[in-house]
C-alpha atoms as one frame of an Amber mdcrd trajectory, in Angstrom:
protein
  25.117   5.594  22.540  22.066   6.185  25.083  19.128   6.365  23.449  16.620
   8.655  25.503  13.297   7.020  24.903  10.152   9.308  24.859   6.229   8.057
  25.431   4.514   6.941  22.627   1.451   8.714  22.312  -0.671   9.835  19.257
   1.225  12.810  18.904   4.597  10.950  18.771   3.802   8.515  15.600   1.792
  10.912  13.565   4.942  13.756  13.946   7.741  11.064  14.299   9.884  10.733
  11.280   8.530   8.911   8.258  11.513   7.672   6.375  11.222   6.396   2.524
  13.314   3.297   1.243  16.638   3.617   0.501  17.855   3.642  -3.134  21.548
   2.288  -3.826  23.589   4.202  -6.135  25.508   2.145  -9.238  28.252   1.634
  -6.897  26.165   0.630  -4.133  28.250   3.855  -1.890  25.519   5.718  -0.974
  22.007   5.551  -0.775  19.461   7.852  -1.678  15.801   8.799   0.772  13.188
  11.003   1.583  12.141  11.897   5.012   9.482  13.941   5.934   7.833  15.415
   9.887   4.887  17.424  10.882   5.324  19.699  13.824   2.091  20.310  15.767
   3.384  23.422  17.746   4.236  24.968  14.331   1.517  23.212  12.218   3.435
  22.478   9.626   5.230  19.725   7.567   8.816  19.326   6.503  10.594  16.930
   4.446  13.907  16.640   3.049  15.847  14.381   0.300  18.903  12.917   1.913
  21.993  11.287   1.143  23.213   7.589   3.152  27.008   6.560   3.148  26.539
   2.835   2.793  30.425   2.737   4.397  30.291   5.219   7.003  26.796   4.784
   7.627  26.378   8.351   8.018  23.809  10.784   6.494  23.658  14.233   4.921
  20.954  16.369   3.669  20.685  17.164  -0.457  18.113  19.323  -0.138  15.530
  20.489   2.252  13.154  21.899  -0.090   9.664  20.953   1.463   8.478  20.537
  -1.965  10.735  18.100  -3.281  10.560  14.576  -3.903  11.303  10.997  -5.613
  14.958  10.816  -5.971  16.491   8.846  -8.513  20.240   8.285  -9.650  20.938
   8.165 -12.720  24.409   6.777 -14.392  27.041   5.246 -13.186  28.524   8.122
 -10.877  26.128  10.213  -7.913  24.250  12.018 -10.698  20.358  12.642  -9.557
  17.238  13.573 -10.967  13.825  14.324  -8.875  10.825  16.349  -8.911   9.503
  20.000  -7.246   5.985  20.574  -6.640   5.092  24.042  -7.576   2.133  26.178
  -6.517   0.285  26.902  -9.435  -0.213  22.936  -9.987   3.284  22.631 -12.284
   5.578  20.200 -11.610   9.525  20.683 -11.738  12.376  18.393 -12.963  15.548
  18.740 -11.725  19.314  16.892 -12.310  21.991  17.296 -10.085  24.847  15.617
  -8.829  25.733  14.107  -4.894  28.822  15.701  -4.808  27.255  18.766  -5.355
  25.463  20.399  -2.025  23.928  23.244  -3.552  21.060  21.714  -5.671  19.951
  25.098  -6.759  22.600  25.270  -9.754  20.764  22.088 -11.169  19.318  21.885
 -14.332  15.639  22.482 -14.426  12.544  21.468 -16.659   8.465  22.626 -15.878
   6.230  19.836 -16.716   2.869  21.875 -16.521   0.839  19.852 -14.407   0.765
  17.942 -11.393   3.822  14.627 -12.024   4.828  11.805  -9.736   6.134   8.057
 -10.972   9.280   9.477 -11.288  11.653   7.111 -13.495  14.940   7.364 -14.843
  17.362   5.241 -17.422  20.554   5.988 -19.157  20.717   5.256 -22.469  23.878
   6.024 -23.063  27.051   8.296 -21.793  25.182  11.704 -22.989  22.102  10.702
 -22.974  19.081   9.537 -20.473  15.605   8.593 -20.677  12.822  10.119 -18.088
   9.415   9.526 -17.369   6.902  10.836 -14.884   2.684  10.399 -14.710   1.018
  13.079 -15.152  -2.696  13.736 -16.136  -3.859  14.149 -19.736  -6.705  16.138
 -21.417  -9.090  13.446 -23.693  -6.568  15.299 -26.773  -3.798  13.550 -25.096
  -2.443  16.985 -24.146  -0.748  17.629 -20.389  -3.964  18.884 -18.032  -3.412
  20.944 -14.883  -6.272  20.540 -12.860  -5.216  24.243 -11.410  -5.776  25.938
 -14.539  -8.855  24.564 -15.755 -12.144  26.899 -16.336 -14.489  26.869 -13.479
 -17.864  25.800 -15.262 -21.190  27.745 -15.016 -22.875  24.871 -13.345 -21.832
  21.955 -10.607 -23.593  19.333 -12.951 -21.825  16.132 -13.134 -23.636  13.912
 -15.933 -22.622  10.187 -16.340 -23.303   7.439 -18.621 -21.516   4.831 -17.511
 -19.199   4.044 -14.739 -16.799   4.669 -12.834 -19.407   7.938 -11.219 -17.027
   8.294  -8.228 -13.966   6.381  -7.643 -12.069   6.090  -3.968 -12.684   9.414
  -2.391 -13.258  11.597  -6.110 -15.476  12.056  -8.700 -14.324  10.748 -12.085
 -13.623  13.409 -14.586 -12.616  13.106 -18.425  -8.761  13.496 -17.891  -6.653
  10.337 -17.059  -3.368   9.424 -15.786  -1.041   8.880 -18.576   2.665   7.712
 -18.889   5.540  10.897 -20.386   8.558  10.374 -21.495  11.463  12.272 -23.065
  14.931  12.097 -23.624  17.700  14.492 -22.283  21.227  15.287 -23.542  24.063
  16.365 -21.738  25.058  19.655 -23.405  28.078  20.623 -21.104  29.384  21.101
 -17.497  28.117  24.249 -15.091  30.873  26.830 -14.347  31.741  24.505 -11.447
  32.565  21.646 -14.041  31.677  19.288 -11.740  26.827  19.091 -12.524  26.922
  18.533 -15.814  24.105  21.028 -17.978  20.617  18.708 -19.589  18.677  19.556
 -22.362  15.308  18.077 -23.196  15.649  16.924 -26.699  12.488  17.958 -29.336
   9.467  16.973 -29.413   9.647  17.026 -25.601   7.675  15.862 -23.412   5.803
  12.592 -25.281   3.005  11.328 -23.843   3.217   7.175 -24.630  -0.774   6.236
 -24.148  -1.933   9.308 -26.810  -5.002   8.137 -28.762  -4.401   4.622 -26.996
  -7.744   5.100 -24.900  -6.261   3.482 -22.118  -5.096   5.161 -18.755  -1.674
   3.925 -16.592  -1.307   3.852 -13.156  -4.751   2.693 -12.744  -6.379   4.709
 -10.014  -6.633   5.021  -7.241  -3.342   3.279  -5.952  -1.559   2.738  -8.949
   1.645   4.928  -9.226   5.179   3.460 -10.516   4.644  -0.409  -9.785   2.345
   0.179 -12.629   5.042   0.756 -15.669   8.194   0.195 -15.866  10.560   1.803
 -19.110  13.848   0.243 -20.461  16.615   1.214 -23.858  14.143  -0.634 -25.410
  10.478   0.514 -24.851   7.895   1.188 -22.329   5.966  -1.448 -20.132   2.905
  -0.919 -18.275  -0.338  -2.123 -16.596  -3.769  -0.704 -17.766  -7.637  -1.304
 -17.279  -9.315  -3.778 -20.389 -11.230  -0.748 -22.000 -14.343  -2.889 -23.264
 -15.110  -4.391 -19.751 -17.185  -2.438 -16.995 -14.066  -1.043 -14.359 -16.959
  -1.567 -11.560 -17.619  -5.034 -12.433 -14.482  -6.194 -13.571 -10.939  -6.230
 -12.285  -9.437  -7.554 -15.328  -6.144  -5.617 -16.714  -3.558  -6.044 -19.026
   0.073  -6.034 -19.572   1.008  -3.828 -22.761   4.251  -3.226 -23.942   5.500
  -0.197 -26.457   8.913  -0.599 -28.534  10.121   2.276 -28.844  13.929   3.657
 -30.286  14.469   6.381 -28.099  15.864   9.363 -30.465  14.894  12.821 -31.061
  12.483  12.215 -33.631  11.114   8.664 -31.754   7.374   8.600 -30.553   4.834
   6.008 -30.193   0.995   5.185 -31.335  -1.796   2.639 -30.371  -0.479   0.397
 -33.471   2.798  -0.270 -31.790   1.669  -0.734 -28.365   1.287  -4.823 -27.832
  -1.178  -6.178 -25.646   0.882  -9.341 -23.498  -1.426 -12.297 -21.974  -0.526
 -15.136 -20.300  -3.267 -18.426 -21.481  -5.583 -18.948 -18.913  -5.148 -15.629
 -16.801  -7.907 -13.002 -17.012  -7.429 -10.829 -13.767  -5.803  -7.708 -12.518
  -2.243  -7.234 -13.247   0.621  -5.508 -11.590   4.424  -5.025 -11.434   5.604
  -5.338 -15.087   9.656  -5.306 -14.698  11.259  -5.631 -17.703  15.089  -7.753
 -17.371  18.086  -5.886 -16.635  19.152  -6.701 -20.885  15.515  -5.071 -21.687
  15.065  -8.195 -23.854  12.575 -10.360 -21.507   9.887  -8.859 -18.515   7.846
 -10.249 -15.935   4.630  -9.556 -14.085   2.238 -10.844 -11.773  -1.430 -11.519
 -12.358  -4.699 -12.746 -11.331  -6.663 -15.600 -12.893 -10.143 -14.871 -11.643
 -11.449 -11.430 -13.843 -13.570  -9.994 -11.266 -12.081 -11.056  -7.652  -9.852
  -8.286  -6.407  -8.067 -10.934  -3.861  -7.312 -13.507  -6.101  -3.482 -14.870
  -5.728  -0.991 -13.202  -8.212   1.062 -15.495 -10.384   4.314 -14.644 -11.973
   4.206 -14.366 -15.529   7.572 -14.105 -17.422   7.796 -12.749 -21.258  11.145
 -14.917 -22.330  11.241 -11.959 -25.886   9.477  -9.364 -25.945   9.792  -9.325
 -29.722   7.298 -12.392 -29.328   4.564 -11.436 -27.064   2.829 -13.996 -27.628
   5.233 -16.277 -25.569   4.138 -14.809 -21.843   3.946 -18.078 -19.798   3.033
 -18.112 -16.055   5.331 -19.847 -14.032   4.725 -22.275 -10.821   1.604 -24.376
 -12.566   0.217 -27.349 -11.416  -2.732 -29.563 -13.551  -5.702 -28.629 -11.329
  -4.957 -24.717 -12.224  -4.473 -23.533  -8.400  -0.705 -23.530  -9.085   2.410
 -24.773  -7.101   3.212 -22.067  -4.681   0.739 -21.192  -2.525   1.283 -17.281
  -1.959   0.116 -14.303  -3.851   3.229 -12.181  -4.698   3.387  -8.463  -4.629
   6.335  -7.193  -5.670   8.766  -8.784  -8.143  12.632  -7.830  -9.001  15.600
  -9.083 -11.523  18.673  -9.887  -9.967  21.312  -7.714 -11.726  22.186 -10.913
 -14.001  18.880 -11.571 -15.031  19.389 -15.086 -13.514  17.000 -14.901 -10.768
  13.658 -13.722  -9.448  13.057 -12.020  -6.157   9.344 -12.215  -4.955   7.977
 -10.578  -2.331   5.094 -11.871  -0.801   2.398 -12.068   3.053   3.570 -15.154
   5.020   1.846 -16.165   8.345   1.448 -12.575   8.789   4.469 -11.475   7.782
   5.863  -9.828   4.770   8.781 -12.035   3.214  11.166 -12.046   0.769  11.623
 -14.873  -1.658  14.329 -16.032  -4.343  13.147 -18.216  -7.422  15.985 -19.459
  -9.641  15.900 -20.200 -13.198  12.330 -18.897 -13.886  11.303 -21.657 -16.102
   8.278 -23.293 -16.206  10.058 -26.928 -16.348  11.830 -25.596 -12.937  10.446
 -28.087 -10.290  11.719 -25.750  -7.236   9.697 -23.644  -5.234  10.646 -20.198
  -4.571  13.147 -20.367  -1.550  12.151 -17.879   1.847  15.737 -15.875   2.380
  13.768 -13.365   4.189  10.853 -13.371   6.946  11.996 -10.630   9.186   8.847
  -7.989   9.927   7.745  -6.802   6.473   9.363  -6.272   3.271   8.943  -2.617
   1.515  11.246  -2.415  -1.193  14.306  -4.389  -2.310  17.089  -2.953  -4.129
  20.239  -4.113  -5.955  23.932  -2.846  -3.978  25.795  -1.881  -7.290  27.652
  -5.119  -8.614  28.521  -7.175  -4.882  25.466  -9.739  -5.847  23.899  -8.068
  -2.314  20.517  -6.401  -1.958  19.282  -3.666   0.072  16.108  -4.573   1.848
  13.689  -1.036   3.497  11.133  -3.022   5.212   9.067  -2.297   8.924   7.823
  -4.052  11.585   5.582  -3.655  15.164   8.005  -1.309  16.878   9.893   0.267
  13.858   8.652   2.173  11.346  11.761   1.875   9.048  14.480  -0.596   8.638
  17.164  -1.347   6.242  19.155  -4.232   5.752  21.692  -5.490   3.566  21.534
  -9.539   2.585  23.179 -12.028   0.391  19.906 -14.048  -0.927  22.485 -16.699
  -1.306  23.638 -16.436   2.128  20.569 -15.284   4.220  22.740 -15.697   7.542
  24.746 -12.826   6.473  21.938 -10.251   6.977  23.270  -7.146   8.544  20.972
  -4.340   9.723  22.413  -0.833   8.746  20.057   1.230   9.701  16.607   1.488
  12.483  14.773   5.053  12.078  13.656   4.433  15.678  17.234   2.267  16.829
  14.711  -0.688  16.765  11.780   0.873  18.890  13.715   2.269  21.647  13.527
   5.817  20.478   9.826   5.557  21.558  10.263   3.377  24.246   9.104   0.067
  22.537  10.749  -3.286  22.387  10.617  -6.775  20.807   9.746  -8.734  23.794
   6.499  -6.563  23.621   5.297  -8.667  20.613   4.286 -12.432  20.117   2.307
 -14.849  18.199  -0.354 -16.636  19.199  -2.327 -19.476  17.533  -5.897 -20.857
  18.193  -8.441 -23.198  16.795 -11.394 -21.663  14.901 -13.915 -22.382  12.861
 -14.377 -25.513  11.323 -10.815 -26.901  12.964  -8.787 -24.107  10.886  -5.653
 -22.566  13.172  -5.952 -18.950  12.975  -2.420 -16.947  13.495  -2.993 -13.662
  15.632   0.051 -11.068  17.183   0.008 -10.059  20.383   1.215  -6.590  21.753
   1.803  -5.867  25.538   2.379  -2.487  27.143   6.386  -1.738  27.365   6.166
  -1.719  31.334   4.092  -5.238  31.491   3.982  -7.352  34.312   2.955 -10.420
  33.863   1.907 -10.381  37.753  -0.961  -8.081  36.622  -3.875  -7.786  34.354
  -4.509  -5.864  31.453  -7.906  -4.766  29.916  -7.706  -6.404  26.299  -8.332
  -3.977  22.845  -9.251  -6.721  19.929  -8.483  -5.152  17.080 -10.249  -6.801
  13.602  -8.890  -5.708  10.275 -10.305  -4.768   7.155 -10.493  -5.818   3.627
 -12.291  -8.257   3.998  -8.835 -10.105   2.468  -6.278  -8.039   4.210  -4.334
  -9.105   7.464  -2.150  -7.711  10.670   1.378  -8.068  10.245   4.234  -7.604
  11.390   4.598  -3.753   9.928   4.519  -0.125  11.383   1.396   1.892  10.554
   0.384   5.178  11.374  -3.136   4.959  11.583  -4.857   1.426  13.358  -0.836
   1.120  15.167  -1.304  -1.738  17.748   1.719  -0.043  19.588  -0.275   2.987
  20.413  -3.182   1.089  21.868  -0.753  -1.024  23.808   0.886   1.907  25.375
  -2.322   3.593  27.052  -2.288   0.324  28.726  -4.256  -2.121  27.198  -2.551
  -5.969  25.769  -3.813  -5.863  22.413  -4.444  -9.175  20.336  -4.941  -8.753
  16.504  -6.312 -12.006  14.782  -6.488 -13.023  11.247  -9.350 -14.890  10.961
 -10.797 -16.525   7.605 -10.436 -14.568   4.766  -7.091 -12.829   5.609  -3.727
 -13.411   3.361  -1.061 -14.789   3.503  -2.253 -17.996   4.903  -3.116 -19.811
   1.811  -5.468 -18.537  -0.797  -8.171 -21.473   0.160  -8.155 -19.763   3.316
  -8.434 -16.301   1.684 -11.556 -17.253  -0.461 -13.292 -18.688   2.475 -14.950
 -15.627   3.461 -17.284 -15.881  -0.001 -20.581 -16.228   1.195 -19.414 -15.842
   4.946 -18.809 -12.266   6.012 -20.916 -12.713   9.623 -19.856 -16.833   9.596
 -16.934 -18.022   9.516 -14.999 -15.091  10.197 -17.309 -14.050  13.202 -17.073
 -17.559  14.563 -12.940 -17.624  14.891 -13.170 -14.246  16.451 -15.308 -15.798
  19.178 -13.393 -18.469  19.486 -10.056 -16.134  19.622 -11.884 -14.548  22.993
 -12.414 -17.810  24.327  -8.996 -18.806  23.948  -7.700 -15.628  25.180  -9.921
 -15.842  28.152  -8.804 -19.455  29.182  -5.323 -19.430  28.535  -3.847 -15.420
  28.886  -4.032 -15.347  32.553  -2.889 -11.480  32.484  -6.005 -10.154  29.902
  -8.993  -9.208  31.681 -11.572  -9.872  29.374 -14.863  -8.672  31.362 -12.605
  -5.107  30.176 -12.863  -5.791  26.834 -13.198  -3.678  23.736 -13.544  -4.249
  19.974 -12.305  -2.090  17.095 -12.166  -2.225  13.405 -12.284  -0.296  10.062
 -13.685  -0.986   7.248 -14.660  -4.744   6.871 -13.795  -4.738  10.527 -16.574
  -1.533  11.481 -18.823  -4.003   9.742 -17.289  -6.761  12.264 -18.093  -4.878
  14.493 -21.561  -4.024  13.756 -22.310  -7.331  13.021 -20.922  -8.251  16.716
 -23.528  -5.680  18.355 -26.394  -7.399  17.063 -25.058 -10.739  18.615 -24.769
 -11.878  21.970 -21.012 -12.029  21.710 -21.220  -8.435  21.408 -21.588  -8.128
  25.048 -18.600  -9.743  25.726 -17.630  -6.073  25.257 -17.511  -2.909  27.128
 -17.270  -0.684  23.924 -17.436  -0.998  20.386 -15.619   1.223  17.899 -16.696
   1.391  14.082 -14.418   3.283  11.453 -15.703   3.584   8.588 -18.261   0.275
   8.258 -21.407  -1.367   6.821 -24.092  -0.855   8.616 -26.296  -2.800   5.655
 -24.925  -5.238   3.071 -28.193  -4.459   1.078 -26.769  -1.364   0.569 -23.678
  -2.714  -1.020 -24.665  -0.675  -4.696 -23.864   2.506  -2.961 -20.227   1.730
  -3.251 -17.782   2.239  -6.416 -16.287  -1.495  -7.030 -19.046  -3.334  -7.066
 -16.772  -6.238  -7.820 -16.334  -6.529  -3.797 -19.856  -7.255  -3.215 -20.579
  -9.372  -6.236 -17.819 -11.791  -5.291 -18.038 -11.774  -1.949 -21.774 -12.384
  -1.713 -22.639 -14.670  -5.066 -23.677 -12.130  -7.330 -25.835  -9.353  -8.151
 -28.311  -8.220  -5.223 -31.016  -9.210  -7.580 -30.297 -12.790  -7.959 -28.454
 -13.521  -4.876 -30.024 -11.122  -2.285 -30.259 -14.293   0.074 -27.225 -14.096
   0.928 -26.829 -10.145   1.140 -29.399 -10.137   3.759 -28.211 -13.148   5.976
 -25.109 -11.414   6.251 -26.864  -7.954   6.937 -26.006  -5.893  10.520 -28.792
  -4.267   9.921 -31.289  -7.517  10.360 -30.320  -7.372  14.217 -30.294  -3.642
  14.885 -33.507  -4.732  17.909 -30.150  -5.989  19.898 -27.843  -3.205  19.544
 -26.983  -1.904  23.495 -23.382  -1.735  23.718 -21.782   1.225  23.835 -20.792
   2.316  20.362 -18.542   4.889  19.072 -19.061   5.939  15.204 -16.704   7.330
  13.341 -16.923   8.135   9.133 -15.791  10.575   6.539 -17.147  12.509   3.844
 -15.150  11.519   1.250 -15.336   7.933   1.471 -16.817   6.311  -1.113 -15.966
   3.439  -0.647 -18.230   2.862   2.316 -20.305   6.182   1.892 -20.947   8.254
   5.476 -24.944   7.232   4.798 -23.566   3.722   6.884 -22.135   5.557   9.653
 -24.797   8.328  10.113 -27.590   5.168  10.105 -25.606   3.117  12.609 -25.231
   6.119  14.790 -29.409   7.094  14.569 -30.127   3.146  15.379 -28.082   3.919
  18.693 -29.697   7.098  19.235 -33.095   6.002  18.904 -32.377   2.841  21.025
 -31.026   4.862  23.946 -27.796   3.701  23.755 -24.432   5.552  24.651 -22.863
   6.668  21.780 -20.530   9.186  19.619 -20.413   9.791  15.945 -17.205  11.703
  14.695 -16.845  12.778  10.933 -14.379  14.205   8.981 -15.304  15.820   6.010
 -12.207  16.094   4.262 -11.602  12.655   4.870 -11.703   9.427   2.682 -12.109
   5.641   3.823  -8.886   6.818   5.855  -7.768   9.789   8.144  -4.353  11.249
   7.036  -4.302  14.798   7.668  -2.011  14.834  11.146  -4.483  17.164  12.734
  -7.449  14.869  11.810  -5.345  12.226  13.145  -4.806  13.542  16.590  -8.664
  14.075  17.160  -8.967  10.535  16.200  -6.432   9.109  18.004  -8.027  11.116
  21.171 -11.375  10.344  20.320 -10.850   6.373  19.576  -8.800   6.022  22.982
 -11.036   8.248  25.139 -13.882   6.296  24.406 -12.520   2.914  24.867  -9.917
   3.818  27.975 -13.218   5.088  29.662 -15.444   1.846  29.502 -12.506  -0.015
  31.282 -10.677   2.273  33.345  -8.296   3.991  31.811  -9.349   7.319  32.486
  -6.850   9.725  31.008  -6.383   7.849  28.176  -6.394   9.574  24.466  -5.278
  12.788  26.494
């Protein structure tokens, strides 16, 4: 079939598709996904949950009820549950069954507040076990934000921290983990949905009177617990340590016999450690028998970055046997790579890891998870960037949603024991050609930098390049600081969309960046402007002696976050005017104003310390120290809501390039945080970002 390719502009990949992963079914027959547009002649956005025939490879629409979400079967037929958002802040639960297109005859349960984390696990033929996050009030009742009393006064009074956390101010009610258990009752008059009812008490919430709060904000959601016929596992903040200072979590797990009368308390909830490991934790999966679990965590208690290890929990009825896997005498471990994600095979035989891999996002098979087990884990999968990875019923096969450069969603079905037999099933954008984009637009390139380290970078050329011309070049920095390009489909910072308005764009991941080591990852400490800074320059220099088609005297430099404070940093030196324009999202304009922001475990690792006993090192590193050099022009661009980086950074870069005469633009949105998601925000940015920089080297037209 023709595929009709249209231009990728900003407007295209903000209101193109956005497809979910694809869940399996017990059968591994279908497949269950969300998908979800915005229209900007109507202004509005639409989603729908839809149904995948793993055979015929065809798809059908369950519902297309804008306001519903998280699909999950349930059983060992095409029975589903999922959630409705409802406009007085209630949340709706719903069962239903594949076979059955009118969802509207489905069961249907209120939960009265806002729920998401949607999980789902049959206990038995008439009975199944749900549970959802939703926020609690400090009674350990269900809170709806919506129907709280408006105070007299705006006063917010703290005495400790969090104050503010991401892009809100902390308030006394915290996410909690519900659960309850329903019982089939009957069929419908169509005997074909069978009827649920919630079984008393209800709706249970497992971290009452615990004083502990799971997900942990702001990201966490359901990689953060996981439930089984046996209990409840889950990932929450050490309540006696500082949140701001420290990154350390734990692992607990709750037993708990899942019957009518069954709840839980803080005296049957087991706290899980590994010896030696005092860092964040994440992913707690229990086996497919419910009888063992694994997780990964950090060592280091206050380094966001530091490399996950896998931690297995051989019985839970001993938790004191957690043991971390892969270890090695000097305490770095064996494997080199910091897991994110971590699966069971459906025997409970093997581990699947997921982990960043010379900027890519790859899929990995450990067998026998023992610590005696001298083998690495094995690469089966390196393809553009894994997502999610889910079993395909009983044929030993998984289904793999990842992304890469030119498509935003891709599944794939894979024997890990037969990688060779990977067999794409299904491209949202038929691999890029829906917006005009192809593979032989992207390559790798690889260049010395600092100190004799090879630093990986990707490369992205216009779809209609000729290698007989020149092309202006867009370097694009990342943030984090320990973050990375790779091979993956975004919707905000997409190289793609830079590439297309004509530019070759070149993405580096210079020191400090993962998935290259975690040596190379903690080089950054006490480097921000150094070592980084120095294989950026070095990048240019290799671009400019050995990419014959990049014009670098039309060069521009962009970057969010750590990268707007890359690119302050670069204004102040002479390699700064290397550069036609300069773009900031979002970044430090002073590292001596590093207290101003919510995790102050960023700072405190990455610069020594405290400001007071280490401010030596906050100031050599500080943009602000060469603001006398700043001529380039410089567009400016933060939100509101960030608090992360607050807008005081932004607002005093831009008044340094006012006051120095220099050409520049400062752009806020205040309903923003440290990102811009709202699709209308996005396509001023979008214009705004590639207005500025198309103008400094030609390109006039560009950004529309």
């Amino acid at each position: 079939m023709t595929v009709r390719a249209i231009k990728f502009t900003p407007e295209v990949i903000i209101g193109a598709p956005r497809r979910s992963s694809a869940i399996p079914n017990a059968t591994g027959t279908l497949a269950l996904y969300t998908v979800s547009r915005y229209s900007f002649e109507s202004r509005e956005r639409s989603s729908q949950i839809c149904i995948y025939n793993l055979h015929s490879r065809n798809s059908t629409v369950f519902t297309d009820d804008n306001n519903a979400s998280e699909p999950n079967w349930f059983g060992d037929g095409n029975q589903i549950v999922w959630l409705r958002r409802e406009q007085n802040g209630h949340t709706t639960l719903l069962f239903g069954d594949a076979d059955e297109r009118d969802p509207g005859s489905s069961s249907e349960f209120v939960i009265e507040a806002p729920a998401s984390g949607l999980k789902v696990k049959q206990l038995n033929e008439t009975s199944v076990l749900v549970s959802v996050v939703a926020p609690a009030n400090t009674d350990g009742t269900l809170c709806n934000p919506q129907g709280l009393e408006k105070p007299a006064s705006s006063a917010k009074i703290y005495s400790s921290l969090f104050v503010r956390h991401w892009d809100s101010y902390v308030t006394p009610h915290k996410n909690a983990i519900w659960y309850a258990v329903f019982m089939k009752t009957g069929q419908h008059a169509d005997q074909r949905t069978s009827r649920w009812t919630m079984t008393a008490p209800g709706l249970i919430n497992a971290l009452k009177d615990t004083g502990l709060e799971s997900p942990m904000p702001p990201f966490g959601g359901t990689d953060h617990y996981d439930i089984s016929k046996k209990g409840i596992i889950f990932v929450a903040k050490d309540p006696i340590v500082n949140p701001a200072v420290y990154t350390k979590s734990d692992v607990f797990y709750a037993p708990i016999s899942f019957t009518p009368e069954a709840g839980t308390s803080s005296s049957q909830i087991h706290t899980l450690n590994a010896t030696g490991l005092h860092g964040a934790c994440t992913c707690p999966v229990f086996s497919p028998n419910g009888e063992s679990s694994v997780f990964l965590q950090m060592k280091d208690e206050a380094y966001e970055s530091d490399k996950n290890r896998v931690v297995v929990i051989p019985d839970l009825q001993s938790p004191d046997t957690a043991v971390e896997l892969l270890t090695s005498p000097d305490g770095r471990g064996r494997w080199d790579r910091s897991p994110n994600m971590v699966s069971w095979s459906k025997d409970g035989k093997t581990l699947l890891l997921v982990a960043e891999d010379q900027g890519k996002v790859a899929l990995f098979r450990l067998e026998q998870h023992k610590t005696e087990d001298p083998h690495l884990p094995v690469k089966i999968w390196e393809r553009g960037s894994v997502s999610d990875i889910r079993p395909v019923g009983n044929s030993g096969r998984w289904l793999i949603s990842s992304s890469n450069l030119i498509d935003n969603s891709l599944w794939t079905v894979i024997d890990p024991t037969d990688p060779t037999s990977a067999e794409d099933i299904s491209s949202n954008t038929r691999h890029g050609a829906r917006f005009g984009l192809h593979r032989d637009q992207i390559s790798e390139l690889r260049f010395t930098g600092a100190e004799n380290h090879e630093i990986h970078a990707w490369v992205v050329r216009p779809s209609t390049f000729d290698p007989s011309q020149t092309y202006p070049l867009a370097y694009l920095i990342h943030g984090g600081p320990q973050g990375a390009w790779t091979d993956s489909w975004s919707t905000r910072w997409n190289p793609a969309v830079f590439a297309e308005q004509g530019f070759v764009v070149i993405c580096p991941n210079p020191t400090g960046s993962t998935g290259y080591g975690q040596a190379f990852v903690d080089g950054i400490q006490n480097q921000w402007g150094g070592r980084p800074f120095l294989d950026l320059v070095h990048g240019f220099d290799h671009i400019a002696a050995h990419l014959p088609f990049v014009d670098t005297t039309r060069a521009v430099a962009l970057g969010a976050s750590y990268g707007g404070y890359m690119m302050n940093w670069i204004q102040g030196q002479p390699f700064g005017r290397r550069f036609k324009a300069l773009v900031t999202h979002d970044g430090v304009f002073s590292t001596l104003n590093q207290y101003s922001t919510e995790e102050l475990y960023f700072p405190h690792h990455d610069f020594g310390g405290p400001l007071w006993s280490h401010r030596a090192e906050y100031e050599r590193w500080d943009p602000a120290r060469f603001a006398q050099h700043w001529q380039t022009p410089h567009l400016i661009i933060h939100n509101e809501l960030d608090y992360r980086v607050p807008i005081a950074e932004g607002l005093a870069a831009f008044n340094v390039l006012q006051v120095r005469g220099v050409e520049s633009r400062f752009v806020t949105f205040p309903d923003e945080n440290h990102w811009v998601l709202g699709p209308e925000n996005a396509r001023v940015w979008h214009r705004e970002v590639l207005g500025w920089v198309g103008r400094f080297v030609g390109l006039e037209g560009v950004g529309g």
